[in-house]
C-alpha positions as CSV (number, residue, x, y, z in Angstrom):
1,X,130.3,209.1,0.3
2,X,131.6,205.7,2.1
3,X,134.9,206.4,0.3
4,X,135.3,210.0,1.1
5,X,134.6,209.2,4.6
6,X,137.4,206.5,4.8
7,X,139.8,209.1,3.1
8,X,139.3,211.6,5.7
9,X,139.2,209.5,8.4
10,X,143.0,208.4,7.6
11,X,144.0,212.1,5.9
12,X,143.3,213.8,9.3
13,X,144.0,210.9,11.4
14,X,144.6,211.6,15.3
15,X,144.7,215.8,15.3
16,X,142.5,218.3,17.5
17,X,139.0,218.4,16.9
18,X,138.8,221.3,15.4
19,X,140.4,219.5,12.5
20,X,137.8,217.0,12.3
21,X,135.1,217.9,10.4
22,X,134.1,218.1,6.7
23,X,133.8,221.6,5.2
24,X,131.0,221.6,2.3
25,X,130.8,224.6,0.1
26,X,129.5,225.6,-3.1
27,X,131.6,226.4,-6.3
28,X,130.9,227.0,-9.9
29,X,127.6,225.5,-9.2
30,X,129.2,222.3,-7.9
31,X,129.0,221.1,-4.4
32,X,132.4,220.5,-2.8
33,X,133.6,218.9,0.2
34,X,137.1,219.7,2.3
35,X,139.1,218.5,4.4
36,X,142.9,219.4,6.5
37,X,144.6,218.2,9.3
38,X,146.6,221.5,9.3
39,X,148.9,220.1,6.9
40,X,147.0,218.1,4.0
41,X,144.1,219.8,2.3
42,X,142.1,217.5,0.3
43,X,138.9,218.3,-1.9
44,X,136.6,216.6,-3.9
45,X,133.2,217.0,-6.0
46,X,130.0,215.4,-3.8
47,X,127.5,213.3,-5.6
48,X,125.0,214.5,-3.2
49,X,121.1,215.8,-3.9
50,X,120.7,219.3,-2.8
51,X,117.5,220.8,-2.4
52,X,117.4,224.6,-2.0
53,X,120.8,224.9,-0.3
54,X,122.4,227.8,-1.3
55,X,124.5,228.0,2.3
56,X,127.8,226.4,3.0
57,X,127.7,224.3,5.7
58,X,130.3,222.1,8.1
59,X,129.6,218.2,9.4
60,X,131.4,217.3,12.2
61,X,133.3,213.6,10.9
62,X,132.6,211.8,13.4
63,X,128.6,211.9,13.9
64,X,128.4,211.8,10.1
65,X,130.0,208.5,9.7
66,X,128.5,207.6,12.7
67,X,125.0,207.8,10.3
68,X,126.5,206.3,7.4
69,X,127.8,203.2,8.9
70,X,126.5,200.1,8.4
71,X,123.3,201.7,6.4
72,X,122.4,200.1,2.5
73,X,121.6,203.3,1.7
74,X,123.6,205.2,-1.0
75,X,120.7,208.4,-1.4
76,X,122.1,211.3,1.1
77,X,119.9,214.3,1.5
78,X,120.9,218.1,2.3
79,X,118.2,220.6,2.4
80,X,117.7,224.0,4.6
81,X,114.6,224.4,7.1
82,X,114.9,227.2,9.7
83,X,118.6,228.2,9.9
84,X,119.4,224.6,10.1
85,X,120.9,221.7,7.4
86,X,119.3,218.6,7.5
87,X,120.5,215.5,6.6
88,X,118.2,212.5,5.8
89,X,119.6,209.3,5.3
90,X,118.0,206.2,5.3
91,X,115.6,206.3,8.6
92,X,118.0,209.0,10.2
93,X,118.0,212.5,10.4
94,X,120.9,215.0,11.3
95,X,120.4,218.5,11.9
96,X,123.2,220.8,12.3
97,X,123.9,224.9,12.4
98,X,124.5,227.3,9.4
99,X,128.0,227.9,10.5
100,X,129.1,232.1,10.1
101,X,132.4,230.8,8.7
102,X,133.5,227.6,6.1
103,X,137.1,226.4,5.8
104,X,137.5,226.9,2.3
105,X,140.3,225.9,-0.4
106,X,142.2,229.4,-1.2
107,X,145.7,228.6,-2.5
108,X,145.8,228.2,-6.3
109,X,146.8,225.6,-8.3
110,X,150.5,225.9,-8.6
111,X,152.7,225.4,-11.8
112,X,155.4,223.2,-12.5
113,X,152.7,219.7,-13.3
114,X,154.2,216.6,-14.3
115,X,152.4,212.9,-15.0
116,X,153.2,210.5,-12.4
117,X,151.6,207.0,-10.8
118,X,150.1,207.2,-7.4
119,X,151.6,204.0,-6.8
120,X,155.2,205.5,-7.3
121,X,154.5,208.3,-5.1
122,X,153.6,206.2,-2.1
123,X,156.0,203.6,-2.5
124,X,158.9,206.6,-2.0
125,X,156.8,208.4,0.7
126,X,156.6,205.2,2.3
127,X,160.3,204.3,2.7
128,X,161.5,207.6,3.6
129,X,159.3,207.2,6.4
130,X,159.5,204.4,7.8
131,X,162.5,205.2,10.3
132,X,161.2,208.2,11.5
133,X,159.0,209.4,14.4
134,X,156.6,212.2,14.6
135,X,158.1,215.9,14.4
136,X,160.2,214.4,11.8
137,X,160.3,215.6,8.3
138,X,160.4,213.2,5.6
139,X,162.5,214.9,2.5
140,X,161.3,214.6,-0.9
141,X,164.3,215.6,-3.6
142,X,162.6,216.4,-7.4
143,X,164.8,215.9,-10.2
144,X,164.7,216.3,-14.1
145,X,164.4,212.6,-14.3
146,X,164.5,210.9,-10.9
147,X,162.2,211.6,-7.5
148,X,163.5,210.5,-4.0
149,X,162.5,210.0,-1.4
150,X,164.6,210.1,2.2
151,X,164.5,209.5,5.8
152,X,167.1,209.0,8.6
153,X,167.0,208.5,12.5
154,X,170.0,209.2,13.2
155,X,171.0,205.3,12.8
156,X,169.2,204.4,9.6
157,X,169.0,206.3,6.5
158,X,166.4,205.1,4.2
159,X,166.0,206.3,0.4
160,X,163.1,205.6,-2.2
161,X,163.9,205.9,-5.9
162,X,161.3,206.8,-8.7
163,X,161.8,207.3,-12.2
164,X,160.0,210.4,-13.8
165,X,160.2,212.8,-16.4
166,X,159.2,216.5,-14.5
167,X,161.0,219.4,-16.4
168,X,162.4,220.2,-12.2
169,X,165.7,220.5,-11.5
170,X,166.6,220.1,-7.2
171,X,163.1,221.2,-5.7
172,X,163.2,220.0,-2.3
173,X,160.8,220.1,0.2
174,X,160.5,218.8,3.8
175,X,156.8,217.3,4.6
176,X,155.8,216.6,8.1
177,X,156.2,212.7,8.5
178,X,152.6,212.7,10.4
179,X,151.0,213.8,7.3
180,X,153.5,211.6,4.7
181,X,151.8,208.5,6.9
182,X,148.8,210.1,6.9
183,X,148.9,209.9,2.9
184,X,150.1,206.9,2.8
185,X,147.1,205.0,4.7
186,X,144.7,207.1,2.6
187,X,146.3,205.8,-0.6
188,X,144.6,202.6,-0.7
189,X,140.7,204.7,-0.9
190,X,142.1,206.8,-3.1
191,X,140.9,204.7,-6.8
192,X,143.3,206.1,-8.8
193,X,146.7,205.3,-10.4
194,X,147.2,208.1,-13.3
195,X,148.1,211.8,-11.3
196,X,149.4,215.1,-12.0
197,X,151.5,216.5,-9.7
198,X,152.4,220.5,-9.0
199,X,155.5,222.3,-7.4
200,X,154.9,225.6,-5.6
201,X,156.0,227.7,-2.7
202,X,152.6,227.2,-1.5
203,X,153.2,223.4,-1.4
204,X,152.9,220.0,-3.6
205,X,149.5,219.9,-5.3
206,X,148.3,216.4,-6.1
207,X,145.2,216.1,-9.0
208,X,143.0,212.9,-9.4
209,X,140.7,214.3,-12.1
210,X,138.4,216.4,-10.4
211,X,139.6,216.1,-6.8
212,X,142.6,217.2,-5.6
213,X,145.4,217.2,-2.7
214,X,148.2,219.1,-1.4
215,X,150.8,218.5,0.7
216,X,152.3,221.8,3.3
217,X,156.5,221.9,3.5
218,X,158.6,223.2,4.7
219,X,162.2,224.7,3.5
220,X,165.1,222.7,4.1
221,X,167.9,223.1,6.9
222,X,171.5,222.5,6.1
223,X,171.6,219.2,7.4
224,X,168.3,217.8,4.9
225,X,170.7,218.9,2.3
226,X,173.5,216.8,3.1
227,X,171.6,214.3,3.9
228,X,169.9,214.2,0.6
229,X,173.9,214.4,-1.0
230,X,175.4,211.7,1.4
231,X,172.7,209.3,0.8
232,X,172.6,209.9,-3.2
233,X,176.3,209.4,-3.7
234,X,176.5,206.5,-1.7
235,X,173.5,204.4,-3.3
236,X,175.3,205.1,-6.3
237,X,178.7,203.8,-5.4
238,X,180.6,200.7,-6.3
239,X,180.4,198.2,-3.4
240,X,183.5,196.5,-2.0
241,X,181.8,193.0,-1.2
242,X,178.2,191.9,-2.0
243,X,176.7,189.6,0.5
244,X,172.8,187.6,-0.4
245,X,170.7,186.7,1.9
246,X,167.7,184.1,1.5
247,X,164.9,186.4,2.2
248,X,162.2,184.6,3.9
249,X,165.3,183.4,6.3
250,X,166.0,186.9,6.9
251,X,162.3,188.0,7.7
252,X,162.2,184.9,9.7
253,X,165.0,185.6,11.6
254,X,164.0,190.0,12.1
255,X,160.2,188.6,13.4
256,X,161.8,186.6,15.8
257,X,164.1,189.3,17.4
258,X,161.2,191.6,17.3
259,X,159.4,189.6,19.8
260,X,162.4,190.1,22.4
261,X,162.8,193.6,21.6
262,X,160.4,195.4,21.8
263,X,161.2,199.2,21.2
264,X,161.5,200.6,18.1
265,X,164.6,202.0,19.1
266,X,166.2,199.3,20.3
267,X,169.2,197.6,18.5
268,X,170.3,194.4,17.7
269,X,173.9,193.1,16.6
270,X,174.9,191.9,13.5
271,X,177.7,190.0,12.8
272,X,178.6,188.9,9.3
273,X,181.2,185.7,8.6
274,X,182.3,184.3,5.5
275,X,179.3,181.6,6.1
276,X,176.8,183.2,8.3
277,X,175.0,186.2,9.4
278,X,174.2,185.8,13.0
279,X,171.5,188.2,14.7
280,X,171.6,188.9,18.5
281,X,169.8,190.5,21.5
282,X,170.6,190.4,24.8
283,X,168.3,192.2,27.4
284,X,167.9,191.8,31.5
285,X,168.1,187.5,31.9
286,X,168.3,186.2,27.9
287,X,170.5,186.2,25.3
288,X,169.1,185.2,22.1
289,X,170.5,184.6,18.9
290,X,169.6,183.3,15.0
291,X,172.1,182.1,12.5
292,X,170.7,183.1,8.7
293,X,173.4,180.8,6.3
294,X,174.3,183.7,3.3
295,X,173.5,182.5,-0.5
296,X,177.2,184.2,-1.3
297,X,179.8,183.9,0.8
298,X,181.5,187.4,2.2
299,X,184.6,188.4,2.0
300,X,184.4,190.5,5.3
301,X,183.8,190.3,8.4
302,X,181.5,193.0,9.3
303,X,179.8,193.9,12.3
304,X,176.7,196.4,12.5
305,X,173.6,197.5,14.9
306,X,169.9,197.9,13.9
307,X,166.6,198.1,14.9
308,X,164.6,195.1,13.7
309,X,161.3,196.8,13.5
310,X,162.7,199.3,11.0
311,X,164.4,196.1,9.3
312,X,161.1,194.2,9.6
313,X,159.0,197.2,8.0
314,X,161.3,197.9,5.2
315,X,162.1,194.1,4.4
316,X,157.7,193.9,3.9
317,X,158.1,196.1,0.6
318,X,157.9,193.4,-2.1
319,X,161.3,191.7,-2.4
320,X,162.9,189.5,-4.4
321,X,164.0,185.9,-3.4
322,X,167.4,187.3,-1.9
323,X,167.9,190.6,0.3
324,X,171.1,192.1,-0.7
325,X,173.4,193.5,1.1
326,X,176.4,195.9,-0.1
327,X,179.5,197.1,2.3
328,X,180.3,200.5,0.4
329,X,183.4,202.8,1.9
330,X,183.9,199.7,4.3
331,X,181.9,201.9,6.6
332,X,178.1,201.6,5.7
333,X,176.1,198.4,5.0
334,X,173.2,198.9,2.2
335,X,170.1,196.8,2.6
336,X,168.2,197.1,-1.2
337,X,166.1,195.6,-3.4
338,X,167.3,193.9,-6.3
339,X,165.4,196.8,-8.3
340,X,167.4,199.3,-6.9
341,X,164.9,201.9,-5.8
342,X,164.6,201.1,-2.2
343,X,167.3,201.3,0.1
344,X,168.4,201.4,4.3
345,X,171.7,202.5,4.9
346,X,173.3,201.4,8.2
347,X,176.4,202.3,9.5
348,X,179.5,199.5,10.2
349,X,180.4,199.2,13.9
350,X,184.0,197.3,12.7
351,X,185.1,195.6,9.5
352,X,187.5,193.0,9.4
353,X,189.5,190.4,7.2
């Protein structure tokens, strides 16, 4: 029960209080418990003793795990006494109201199931959104043999690249980005790596066994299309000069900017030598400036802007001992991992000689 809690705690994250409760409702003889923040329905089996409860019931979150913390406890009790559910754990009691109405699981389970890693799926949720802001939409693109993910602000475009075998050809869906992140926190509760994953119109069903997920979307506008096209033909380009970067001077180097700037949306400059890469801020009294020495020398001068938070959170996803970065059309700069299935794409402000 100390795990579900944690799960729905980061599934629904910051939403209305309606939101936040825990549905608990009886099917094929099993007791189940649901939750959604609007978006993300999640459902599981409950390990719980029921005595002579044949009524579905609803448990606001937060006094439950109010009851739950920090007690040794693992036996929770459910039982009916006049109108009212009682729950008994350890030395404390809980009585609620026989709601008239339980938020229930209704949508079946889709079609279209492939075999996927949990692991994969975040790690591609995760980088398309890590640019964006809330009333984004982070856009997944399901292939025959690849799932991305992407992202973009409108300065940075970011991409995440899986490998999978799914019998789909171009499904693409738009998920909220509040609910991507709010998957993505929950991720690290959720025990399990092996999952089977459904495409419908009703939205992308997620199975862990007995429990199971799904994620709402929406339809794509013109512009998530060409996004998803732009982005996948230039990842897949030959680069016209290949410039490495020692990565712990790199993160060095983003942390310390991100302590003079501050906003998100803020930008630094970048200017690339033969010899150097050389970061910069300048804000009301200070200019400030770190030199990173490259690992290969490039052949361009290039010049670029970018927010160092977004650099910062998307250099934290397990890189190698170099960062790479590719000019491609000698108009965007890709930041990837030696892997090449994570990507940022930043957009040149000059090139030169």
């Amino acid at each position: 029960m100390d795990r579900f809690l944690k799960i729905a705690e980061k599934l629904i994250g910051n939403v209305e209080p309606s939101f936040k409760r825990v549905n608990f409702y009886h099917k094929n003889s099993d007791l189940k418990a649901f939750i959604t923040d609007g978006c993300i329905k999640f459902e599981t089996p409950v390990p719980l003793s029921v005595v002579d409860l044949p009524y579905d019931f609803i448990v606001p979150l937060e006094p439950l795990r109010l009851i739950l913390k920090d007690e040794k406890s693992d036996f929770v009790s459910f039982e009916l006494k006049e109108k009212q559910v009682i729950i008994s754990f350890g030395n404390q009691i809980l009585m609620l109201p026989i709601p008239k109405k339980v938020d229930r699981w209704h949508e079946p389970m889709g079609d279209n199931f492939f075999n996927w890693k949990l692991s994969e799926l975040i790690k591609i949720l995760n980088i398309g959104s890590i640019v964006c802001s809330e009333g984004d939409y982070v856009v997944l693109n399901v292939g025959r043999d690849k799932i991305s993910c992407f992202g973009s602000d409108g300065h940075h475009i970011t991409v995440g690249t899986s490998g999978c075998e799914t019998q789909t050809n171009n499904f693409i869906a738009c998920i909220p980005y509040v609910s991507v992140r709010h998957m993505v926190k929950a991720s690290e509760s959720l025990k399990r790596e092996n999952i089977n994953v459904g495409l419908s119109k009703l939205g992308i069903t997620i199975l862990f066994g007995k429990t199971r997920l799904m994620l709402c979307y929406r339809q794509p506008e013109p512009f998530h299309y060409k996004l998803v096209e732009f982005a996948g033909k230039l990842i897949s380009e030959s680069y016209d000069d290949l410039i490495l970067v020692k990565n712990s001077e790199l993160k060095r180097a983003i942390s310390k900017l991100c302590r003079f700037v501050k906003k998100e949306t803020s930008l630094v400059n970048c200017l690339i030598t033969k010899e150097i890469m050389e970061l910069s801020a300048k804000g009301e009294g200070f200019y400030y400036s770190f030199k990173v020495p490259l690992f290969k020398r490039s052949k361009q001068t290039v010049i670029l802007k970018f927010s160092p938070m977004k650099v910062r959170r998307f250099l934290s996803k397990s890189f190698s001992e170099e960062s790479i970065f590719e000019l491609v059309r000698r108009r965007y700069v890709i930041l990837k991992r030696k892997r090449g299935d994570l990507y940022m794409i930043m957009k040149t402000e000059k090139v030169g000689g």
